[in-house]
Structures are given as C-alpha cells and as structure tokens.
VOPAGU-2260 file (C-alpha; in pm, 1 decimal, decimal comma):
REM VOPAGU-2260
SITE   aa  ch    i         X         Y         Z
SITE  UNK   A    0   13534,2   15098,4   12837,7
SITE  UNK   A    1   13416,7   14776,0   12686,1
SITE  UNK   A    2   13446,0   14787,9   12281,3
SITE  UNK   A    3   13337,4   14511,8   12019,5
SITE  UNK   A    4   13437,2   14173,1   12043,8
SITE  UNK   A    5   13774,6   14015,2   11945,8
SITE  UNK   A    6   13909,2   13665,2   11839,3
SITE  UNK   A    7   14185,4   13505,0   11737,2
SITE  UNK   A    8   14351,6   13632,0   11427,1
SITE  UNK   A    9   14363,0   13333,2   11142,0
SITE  UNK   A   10   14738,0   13467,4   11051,6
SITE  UNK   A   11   14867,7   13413,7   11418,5
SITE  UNK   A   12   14955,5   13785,2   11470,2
SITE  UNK   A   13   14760,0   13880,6   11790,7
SITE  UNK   A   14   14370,5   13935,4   11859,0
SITE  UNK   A   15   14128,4   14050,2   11507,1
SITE  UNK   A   16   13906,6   14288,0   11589,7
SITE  UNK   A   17   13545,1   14214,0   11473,9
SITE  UNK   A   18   13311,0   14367,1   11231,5
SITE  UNK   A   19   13007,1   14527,1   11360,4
SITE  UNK   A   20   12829,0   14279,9   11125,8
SITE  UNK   A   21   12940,6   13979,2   11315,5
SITE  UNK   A   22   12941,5   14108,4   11655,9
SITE  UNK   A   23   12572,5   14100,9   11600,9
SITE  UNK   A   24   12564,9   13779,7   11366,0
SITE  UNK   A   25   12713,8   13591,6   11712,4
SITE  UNK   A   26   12523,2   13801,5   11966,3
SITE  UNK   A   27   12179,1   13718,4   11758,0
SITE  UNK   A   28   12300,2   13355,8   11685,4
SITE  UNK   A   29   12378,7   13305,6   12055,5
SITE  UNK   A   30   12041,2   13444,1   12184,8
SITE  UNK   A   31   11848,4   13230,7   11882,4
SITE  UNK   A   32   12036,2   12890,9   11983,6
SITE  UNK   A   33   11952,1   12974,2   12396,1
SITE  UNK   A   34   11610,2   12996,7   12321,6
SITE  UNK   A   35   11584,2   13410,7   12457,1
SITE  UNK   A   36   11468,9   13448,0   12029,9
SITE  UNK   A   37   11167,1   13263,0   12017,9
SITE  UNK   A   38   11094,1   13029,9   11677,9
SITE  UNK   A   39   10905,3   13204,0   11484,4
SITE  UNK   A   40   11011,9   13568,5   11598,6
SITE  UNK   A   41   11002,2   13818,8   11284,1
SITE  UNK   A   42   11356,9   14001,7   11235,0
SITE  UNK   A   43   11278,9   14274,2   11006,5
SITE  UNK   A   44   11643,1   14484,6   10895,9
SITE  UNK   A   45   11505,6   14841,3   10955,7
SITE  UNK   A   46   11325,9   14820,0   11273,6
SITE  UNK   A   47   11625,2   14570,8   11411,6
SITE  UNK   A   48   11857,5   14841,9   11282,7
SITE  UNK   A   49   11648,2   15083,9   11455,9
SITE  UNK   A   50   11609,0   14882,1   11783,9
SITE  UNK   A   51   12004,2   14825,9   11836,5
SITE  UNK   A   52   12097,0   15125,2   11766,4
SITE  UNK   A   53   12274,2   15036,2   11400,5
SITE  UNK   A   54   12329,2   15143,8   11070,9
SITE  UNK   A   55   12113,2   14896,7   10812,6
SITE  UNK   A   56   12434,1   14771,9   10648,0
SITE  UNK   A   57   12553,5   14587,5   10949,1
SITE  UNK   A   58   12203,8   14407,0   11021,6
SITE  UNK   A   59   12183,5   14305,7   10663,3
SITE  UNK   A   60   12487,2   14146,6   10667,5
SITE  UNK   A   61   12456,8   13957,4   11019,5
SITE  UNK   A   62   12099,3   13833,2   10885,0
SITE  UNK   A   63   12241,7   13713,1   10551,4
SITE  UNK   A   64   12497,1   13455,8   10770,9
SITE  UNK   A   65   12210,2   13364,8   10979,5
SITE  UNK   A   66   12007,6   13261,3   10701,0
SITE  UNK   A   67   12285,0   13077,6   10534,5
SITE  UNK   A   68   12327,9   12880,3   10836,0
SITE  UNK   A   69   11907,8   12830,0   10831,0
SITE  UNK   A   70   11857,3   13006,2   11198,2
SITE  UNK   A   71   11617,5   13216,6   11008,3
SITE  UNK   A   72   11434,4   13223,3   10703,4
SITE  UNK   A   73   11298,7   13426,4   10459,6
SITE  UNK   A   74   10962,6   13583,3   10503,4
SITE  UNK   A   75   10672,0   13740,8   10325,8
SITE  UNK   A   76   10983,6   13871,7   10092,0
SITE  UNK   A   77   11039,5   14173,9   10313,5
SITE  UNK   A   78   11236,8   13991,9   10671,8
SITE  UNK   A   79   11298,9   13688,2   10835,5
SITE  UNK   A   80   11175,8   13462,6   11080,5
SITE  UNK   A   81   11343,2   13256,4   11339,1
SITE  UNK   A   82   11395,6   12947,9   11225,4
SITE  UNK   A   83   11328,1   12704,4   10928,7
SITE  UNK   A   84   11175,3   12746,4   10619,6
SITE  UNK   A   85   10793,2   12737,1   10667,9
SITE  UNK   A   86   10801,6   12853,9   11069,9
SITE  UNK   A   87   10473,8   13034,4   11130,9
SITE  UNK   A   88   10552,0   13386,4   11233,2
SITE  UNK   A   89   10450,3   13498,0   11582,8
SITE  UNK   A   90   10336,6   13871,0   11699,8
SITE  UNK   A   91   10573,3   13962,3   11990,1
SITE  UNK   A   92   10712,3   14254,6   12068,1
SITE  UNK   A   93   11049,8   14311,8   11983,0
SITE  UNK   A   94   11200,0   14519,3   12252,4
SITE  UNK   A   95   11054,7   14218,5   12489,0
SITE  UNK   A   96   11186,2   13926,1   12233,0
SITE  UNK   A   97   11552,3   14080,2   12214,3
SITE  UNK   A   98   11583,8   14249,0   12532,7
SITE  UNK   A   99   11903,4   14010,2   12577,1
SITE  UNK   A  100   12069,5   14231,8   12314,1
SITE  UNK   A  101   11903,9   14533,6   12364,5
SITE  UNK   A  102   11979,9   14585,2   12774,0
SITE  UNK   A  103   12313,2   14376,2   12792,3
SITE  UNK   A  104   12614,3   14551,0   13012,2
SITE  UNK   A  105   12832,9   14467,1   12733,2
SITE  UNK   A  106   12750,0   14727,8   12467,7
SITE  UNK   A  107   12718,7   14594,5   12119,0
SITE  UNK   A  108   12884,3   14890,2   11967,8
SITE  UNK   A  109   13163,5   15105,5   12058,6
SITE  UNK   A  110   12992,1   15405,2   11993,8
SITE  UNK   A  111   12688,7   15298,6   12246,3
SITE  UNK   A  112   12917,1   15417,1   12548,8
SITE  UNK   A  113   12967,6   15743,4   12442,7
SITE  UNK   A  114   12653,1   15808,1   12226,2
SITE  UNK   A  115   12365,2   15977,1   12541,0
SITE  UNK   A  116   12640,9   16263,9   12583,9
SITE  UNK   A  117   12754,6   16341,6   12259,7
SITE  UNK   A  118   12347,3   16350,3   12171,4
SITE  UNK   A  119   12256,8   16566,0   12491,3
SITE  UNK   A  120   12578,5   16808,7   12389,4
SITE  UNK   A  121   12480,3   16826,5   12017,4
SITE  UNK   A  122   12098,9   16864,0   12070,5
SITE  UNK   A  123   12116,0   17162,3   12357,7
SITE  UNK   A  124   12345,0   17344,6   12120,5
SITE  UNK   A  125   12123,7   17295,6   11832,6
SITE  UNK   A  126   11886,6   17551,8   11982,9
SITE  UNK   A  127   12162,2   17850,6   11916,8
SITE  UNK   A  128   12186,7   17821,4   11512,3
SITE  UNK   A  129   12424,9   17581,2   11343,7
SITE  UNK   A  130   12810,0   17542,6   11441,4
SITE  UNK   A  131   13059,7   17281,2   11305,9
SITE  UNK   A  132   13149,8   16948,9   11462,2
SITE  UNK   A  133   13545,4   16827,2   11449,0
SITE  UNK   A  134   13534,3   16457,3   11425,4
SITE  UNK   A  135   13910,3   16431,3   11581,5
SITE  UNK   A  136   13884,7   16683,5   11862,9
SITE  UNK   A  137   13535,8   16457,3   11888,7
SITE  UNK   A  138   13729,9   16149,6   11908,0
SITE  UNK   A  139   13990,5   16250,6   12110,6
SITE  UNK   A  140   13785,6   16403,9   12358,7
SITE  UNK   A  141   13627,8   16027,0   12462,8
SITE  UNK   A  142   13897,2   15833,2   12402,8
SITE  UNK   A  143   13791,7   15623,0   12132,3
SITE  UNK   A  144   13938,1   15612,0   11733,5
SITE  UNK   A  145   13766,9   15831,8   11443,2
SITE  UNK   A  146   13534,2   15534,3   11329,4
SITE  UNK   A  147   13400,3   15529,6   11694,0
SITE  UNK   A  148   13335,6   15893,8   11665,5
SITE  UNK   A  149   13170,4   15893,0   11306,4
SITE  UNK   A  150   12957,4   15622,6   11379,1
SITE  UNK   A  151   12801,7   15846,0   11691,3
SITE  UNK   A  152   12780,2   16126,4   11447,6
SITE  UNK   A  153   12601,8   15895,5   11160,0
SITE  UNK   A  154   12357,6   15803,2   11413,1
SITE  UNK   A  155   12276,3   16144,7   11480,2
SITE  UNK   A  156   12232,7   16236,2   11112,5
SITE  UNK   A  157   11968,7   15947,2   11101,0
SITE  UNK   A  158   11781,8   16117,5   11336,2
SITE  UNK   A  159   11773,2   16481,9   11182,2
SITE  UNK   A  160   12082,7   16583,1   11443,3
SITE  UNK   A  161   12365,4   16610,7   11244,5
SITE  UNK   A  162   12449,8   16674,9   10869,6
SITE  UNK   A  163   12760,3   16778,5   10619,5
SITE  UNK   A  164   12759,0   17130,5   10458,7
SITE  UNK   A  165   12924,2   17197,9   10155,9
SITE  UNK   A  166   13266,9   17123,3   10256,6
SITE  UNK   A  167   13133,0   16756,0   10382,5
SITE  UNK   A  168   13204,1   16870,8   10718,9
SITE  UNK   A  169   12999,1   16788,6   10984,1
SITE  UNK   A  170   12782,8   17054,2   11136,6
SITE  UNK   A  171   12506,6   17092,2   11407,7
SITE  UNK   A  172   12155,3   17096,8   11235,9
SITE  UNK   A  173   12011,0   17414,1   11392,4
SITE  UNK   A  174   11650,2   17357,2   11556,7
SITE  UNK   A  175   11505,6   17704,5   11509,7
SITE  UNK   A  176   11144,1   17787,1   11503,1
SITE  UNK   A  177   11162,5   17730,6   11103,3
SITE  UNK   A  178   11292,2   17387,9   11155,5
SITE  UNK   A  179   11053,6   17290,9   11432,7
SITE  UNK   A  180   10813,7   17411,0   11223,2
SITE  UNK   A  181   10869,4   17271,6   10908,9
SITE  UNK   A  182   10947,1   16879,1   11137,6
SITE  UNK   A  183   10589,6   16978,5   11311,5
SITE  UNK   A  184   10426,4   16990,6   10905,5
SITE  UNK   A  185   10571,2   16617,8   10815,0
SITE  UNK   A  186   10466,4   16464,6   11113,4
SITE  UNK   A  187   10108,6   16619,6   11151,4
SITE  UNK   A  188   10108,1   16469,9   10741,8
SITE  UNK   A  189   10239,8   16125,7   10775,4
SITE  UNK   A  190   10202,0   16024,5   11111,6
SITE  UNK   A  191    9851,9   15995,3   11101,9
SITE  UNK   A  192    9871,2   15758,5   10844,6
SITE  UNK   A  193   10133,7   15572,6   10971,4
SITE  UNK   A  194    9955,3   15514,4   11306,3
SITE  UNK   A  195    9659,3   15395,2   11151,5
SITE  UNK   A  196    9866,9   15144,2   10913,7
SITE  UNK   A  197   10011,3   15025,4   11244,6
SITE  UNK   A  198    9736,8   14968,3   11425,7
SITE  UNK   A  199    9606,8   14606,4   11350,6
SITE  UNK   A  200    9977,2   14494,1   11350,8
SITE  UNK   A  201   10017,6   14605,1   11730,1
SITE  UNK   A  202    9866,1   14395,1   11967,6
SITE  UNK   A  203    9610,9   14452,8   12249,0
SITE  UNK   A  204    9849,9   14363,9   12541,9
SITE  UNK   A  205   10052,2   14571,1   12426,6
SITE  UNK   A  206    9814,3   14870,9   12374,9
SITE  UNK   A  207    9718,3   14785,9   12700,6
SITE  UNK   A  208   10049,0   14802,0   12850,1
SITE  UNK   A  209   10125,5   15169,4   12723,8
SITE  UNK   A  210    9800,8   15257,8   12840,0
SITE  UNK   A  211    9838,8   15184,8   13178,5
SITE  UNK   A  212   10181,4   15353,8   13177,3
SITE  UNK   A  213    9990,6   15682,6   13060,0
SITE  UNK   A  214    9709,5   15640,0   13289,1
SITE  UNK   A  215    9971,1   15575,8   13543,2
SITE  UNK   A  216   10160,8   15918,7   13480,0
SITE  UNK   A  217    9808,1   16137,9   13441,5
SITE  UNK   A  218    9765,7   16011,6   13832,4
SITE  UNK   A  219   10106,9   16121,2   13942,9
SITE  UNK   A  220   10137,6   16458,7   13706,5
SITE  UNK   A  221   10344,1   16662,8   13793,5
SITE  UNK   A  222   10553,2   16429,2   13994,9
SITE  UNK   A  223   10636,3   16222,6   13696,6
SITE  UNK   A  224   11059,6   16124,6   13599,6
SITE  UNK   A  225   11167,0   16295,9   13231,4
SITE  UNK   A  226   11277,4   15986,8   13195,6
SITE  UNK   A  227   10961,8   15821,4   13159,6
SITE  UNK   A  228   10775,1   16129,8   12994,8
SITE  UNK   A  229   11047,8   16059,5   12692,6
SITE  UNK   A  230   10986,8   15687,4   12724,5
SITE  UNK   A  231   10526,3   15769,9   12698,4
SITE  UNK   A  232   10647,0   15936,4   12367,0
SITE  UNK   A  233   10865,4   15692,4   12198,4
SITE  UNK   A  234   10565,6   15439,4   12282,1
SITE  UNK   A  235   10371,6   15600,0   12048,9
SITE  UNK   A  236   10555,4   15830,7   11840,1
SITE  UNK   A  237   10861,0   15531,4   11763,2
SITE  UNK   A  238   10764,6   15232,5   11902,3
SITE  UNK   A  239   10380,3   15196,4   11791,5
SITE  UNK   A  240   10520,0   15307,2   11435,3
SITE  UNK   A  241   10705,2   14992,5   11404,8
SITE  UNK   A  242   10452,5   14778,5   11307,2
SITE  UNK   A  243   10349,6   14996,9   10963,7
SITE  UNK   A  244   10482,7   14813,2   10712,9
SITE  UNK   A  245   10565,9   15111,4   10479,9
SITE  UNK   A  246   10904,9   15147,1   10555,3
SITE  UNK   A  247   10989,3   15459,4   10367,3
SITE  UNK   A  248   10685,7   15659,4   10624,0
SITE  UNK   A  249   10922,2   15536,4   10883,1
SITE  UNK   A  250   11248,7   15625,6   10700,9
SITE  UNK   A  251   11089,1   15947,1   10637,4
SITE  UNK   A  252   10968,1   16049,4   11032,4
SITE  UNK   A  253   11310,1   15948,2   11151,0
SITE  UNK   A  254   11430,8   16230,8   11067,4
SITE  UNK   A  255   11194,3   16430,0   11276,2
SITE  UNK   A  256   11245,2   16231,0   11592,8
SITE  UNK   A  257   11523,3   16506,5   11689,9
SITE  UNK   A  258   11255,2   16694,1   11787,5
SITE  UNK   A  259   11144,0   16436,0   12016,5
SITE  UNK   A  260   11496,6   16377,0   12139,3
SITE  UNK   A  261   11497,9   16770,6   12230,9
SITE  UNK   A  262   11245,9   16721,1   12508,2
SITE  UNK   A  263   11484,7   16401,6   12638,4
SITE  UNK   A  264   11777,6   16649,6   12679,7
SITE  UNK   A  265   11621,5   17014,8   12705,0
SITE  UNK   A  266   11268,1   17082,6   12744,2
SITE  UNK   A  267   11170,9   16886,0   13055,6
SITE  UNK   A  268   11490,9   16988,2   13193,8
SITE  UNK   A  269   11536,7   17351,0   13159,0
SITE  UNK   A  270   11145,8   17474,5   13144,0
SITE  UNK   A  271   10906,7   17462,2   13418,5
SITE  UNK   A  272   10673,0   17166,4   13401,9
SITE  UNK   A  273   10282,9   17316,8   13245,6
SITE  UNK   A  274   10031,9   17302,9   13493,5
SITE  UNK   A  275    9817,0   17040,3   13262,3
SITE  UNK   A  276   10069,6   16791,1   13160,8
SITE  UNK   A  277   10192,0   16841,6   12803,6
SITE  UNK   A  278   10038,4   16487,1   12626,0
SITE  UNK   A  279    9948,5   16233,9   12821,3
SITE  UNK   A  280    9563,3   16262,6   12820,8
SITE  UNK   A  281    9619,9   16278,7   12405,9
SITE  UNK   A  282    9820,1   15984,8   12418,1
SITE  UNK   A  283    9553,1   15815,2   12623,8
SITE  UNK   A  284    9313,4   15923,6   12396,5
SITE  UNK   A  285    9496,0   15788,2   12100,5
SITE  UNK   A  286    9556,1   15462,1   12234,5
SITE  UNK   A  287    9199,8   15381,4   12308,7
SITE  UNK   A  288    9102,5   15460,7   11934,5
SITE  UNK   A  289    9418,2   15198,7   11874,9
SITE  UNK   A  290    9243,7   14944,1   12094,7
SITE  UNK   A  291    8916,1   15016,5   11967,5
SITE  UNK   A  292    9048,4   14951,7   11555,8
SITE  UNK   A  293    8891,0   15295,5   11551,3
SITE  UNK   A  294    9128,7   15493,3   11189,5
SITE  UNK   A  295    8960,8   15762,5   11116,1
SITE  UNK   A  296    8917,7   15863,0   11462,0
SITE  UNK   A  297    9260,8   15743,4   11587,5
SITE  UNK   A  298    9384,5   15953,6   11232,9
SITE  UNK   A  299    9209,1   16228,1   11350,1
SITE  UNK   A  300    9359,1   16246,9   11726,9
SITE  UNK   A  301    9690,9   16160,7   11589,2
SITE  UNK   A  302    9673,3   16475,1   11361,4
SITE  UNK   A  303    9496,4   16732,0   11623,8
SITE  UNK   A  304    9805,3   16576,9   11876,9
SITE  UNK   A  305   10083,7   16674,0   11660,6
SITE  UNK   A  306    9947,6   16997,5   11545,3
SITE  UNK   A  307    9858,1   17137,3   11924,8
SITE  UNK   A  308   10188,8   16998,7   12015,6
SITE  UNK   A  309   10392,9   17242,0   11757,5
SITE  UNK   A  310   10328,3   17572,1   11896,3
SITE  UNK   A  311   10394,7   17428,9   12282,3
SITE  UNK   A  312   10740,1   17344,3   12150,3
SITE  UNK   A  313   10802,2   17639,8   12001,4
SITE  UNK   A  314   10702,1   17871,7   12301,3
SITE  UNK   A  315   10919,9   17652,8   12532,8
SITE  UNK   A  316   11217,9   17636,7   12310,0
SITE  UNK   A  317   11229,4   18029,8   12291,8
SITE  UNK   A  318   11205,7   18033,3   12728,0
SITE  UNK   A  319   11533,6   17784,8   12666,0
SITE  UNK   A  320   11698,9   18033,5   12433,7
SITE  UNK   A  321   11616,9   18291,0   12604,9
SITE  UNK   A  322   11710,0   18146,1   12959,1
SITE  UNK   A  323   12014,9   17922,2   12881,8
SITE  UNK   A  324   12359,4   17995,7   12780,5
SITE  UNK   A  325   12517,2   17765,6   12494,9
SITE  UNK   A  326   12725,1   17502,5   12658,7
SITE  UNK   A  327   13147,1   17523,6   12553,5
SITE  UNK   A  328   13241,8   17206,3   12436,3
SITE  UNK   A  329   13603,1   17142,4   12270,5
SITE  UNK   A  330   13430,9   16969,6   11968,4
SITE  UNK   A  331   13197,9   17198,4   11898,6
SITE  UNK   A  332   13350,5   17548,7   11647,9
C-alpha cells in the first residue's frame, strides 16, 4: 500500500512523514512547474478540495505556500490563478487541467486506497436503520493507523454518510424513506438554482461532451456499465454544479450526494434495470436547455428531474430491503 510522501527528517532521526498539506503543495507545484497546470488555470479551495478528494484545510494551506512562492495568484478575491499577478484566467475544465493529480497510481492520500470499500460497506448498510462505526476495529481491519481511518470516515460525513451521535461516536446515517425523502426536498429546491447559476460558467465543449456520453448510453440502454450510469450523474448532478459560484448551494447539496452514491453501490447492482432507462433522456433534456442559455426552462427540467426521480428511489430501495440481507462487517455494531 503506497501512503503519503516522506523526506528527510531536519533532526537526522530517520524519514518525516509529510503533511497532507504539502503532499499536495509539491504534487500541485510539480504539475504547475511541468506545464500539465496551464497559466492561467483557476484553483478555487472548495471545488479543488472536492476534486481530490480532501478536506478544505489541507488545500488552503498547500495554496497559501504556492502563492507565497508566486506560482499562483490571487483572484477575483474568492481563488487563485496559475501564475503571476495579473494572469488572465482561462475556462478549462478542471478534472481535464489536473488529471495528473487526480488519476495518478500513487494516491495522494492514505485514505484514497481504502476509501471505495469502506463507502460501498457503509452505504449498503445504511439501508437497514442506523448502527455504530468503531474507528479502531475500522483501522485495524485495513491495516492503516486511526488518522487513516478517520479521515475515510470524515469524508463520508461530508457527503451525508456518516455522522457522531450524542456520545461523538461515529454512526451509520440511516437512508430510510424519511431521509430520502427529506434529501429528494433540498435538491428539487436548490438544485435548480444552482444549475442555472452554473450554466454560463460551463462551457459548450463541454456541454457537448456530456451530451454525447448521454446520447451515447440512450443508444445502448440497457446494455450500459453502472459504472458509467454513476459517472452520467455526477456530470450533472456534481460536476456541472461546479461552476456556480455560490459556494454555500454547493456546501449545502453535498450532503445529499449520498443519495447519489447509493445508486454507485446498491441500486444498479441489486435491482433489475427499468425497462425505460431511469434518467438519461432527462439529462439529455437538461443539457440542451444548458447549451441553449435556456434558465427558466433548464430550472424547470432540473426541478421536474429531481422530483420524478424521488419516488423511483424510494420504490427501488424498499425491493433492496426487502431482497437483501445486511452485510456482517467487523466494524460495523
């Protein structure tokens, strides 16, 4: 298992293991000073935090040294941009622009290795109520120390997976039909909104990129990877909400992507496919109002989307429940 990055220790006593914070400081430094960060490239903390996988504090911190060593520079007040003071700021798509950091072999955190199970483990059990989570028996399970383990767990709780009851223990959030109700009422309220504050920031190649991947997948339904059906809705229901610059919407929806990350892990998996497939044509439908700078219609289809979407969810989760035994898992009381 590869783990964060070491260097010499200053006091001469073996190897110092690095922060998280500059692990990424020399990862993003290295990719700016090859050239794979383009000048002019805008780092912004919370989607960058979002994109690698990372905690905000670390980001901050690795963006602050980069700035103090003028390989980026403030901008608009709100982020940075690649390179010096005054470098117009590009549109490119992040995922493209850092997909040095984002698809290395060498993970950039510890917890990276480990994270896809722990997440399909806690998710599938969230469908049977809520259940405690023992960060040692967690840790010891994989191998790794307790900060490797809490980090995977405070990723989790970004995302609406995890939490701490009253004890500050850590327990499974339980995704009942309440819950998947209640997630269903936020997004069908600030989505829409979001989307259409989005839309001029996201660019028409790259509208026209996700649309071919959906029109792609309508062609091929039912014969279509769960994989990729998870990857059609993070284009628009994470990636596409990137570009709205009111960061608090995006804080906010985060924690209602664990609904999303239940059809990654269970839905697609354990329930038959539906004859018509489950989004794509609404996704297609959104996109073109996207293209066409079309908001009240693209708020419109964003809204009817998430709203049709709620009960589908709920009916399928209950064939889960109802189909499925809870998974043992020695972490998991």
């Amino acid at each position: 298992m590869v783990l964060q990055g070491f260097e010499k220790s200053e006091t001469g006593h073996g190897p110092r293991k690095r922060s998280l914070y500059e692990e990424l400081y020399e990862r993003l430094k290295e990719n700016i000073e090859a050239g794979r960060i383009a000048p002019g490239t805008v780092l912004l903390e919370g989607p960058l935090a979002e994109l690698l996988g990372s905690s905000r504090a670390p980001v901050r911190q690795a963006l602050k040294l980069l700035a103090g060593e003028s390989h980026i520079s403030r901008f608009e007040g709100r982020g940075f941009v690649v390179g010096p003071q005054g470098t117009p700021a590009k549109r490119v798509d992040l995922v493209e622009s850092l997909g040095d950091l984002v698809n290395s072999e060498r993970p950039l955190f510890a917890w990276q290795t480990l994270y896809e199970e722990v997440e399909r483990r806690i998710v599938t059990r969230s469908f049977f109520g809520r259940a405690r989570i023992n960060e040692i028996e967690l840790a010891r399970r994989y191998g790794v120390g307790r900060a490797v383990a809490r980090d995977v767990l405070l990723k989790l709780e970004t995302l609406g997976i995890t939490g701490k009851d009253e004890h500050f223990r850590w327990t499974i959030v339980p995704l009942d039909d309440r819950r998947i109700t209640e997630l269903y009422e936020v997004r069908e309220r600030i989505e829409p909104f979001a989307i259409a504050q989005a839309m001029d920031a996201v660019p028409d190649s790259e509208i026209d990129r996700m649309l071919g991947r959906l029109t792609e997948a309508a062609k091929a339904y039912p014969q279509v990877p769960v994989d990729l059906l998870y990857d059609l809705e993070f284009d628009l229901h994470i990636r596409s909400m990137q570009a709205c610059p009111n960061r608090e919407m995006i804080s906010i929806l985060q924690r209602t992507h664990c609904v999303i990350t239940l059809s990654k892990h269970v839905l697609w998996h354990q329930s038959r496919m539906p004859e018509n497939d489950p989004f794509i044509a609404e996704h297609i439908a959104i996109f073109e109002m996207m293209r066409r700078r079309n908001e009240r219609d693209l708020m419109r289809a964003m809204r009817d989307h998430i709203a049709s979407s709620r009960p589908k969810v709920i009916e399928r989760a209950k064939e889960v429940r109802n189909s499925v035994e809870p998974e043992d898992c020695s972490f998991i009381v």
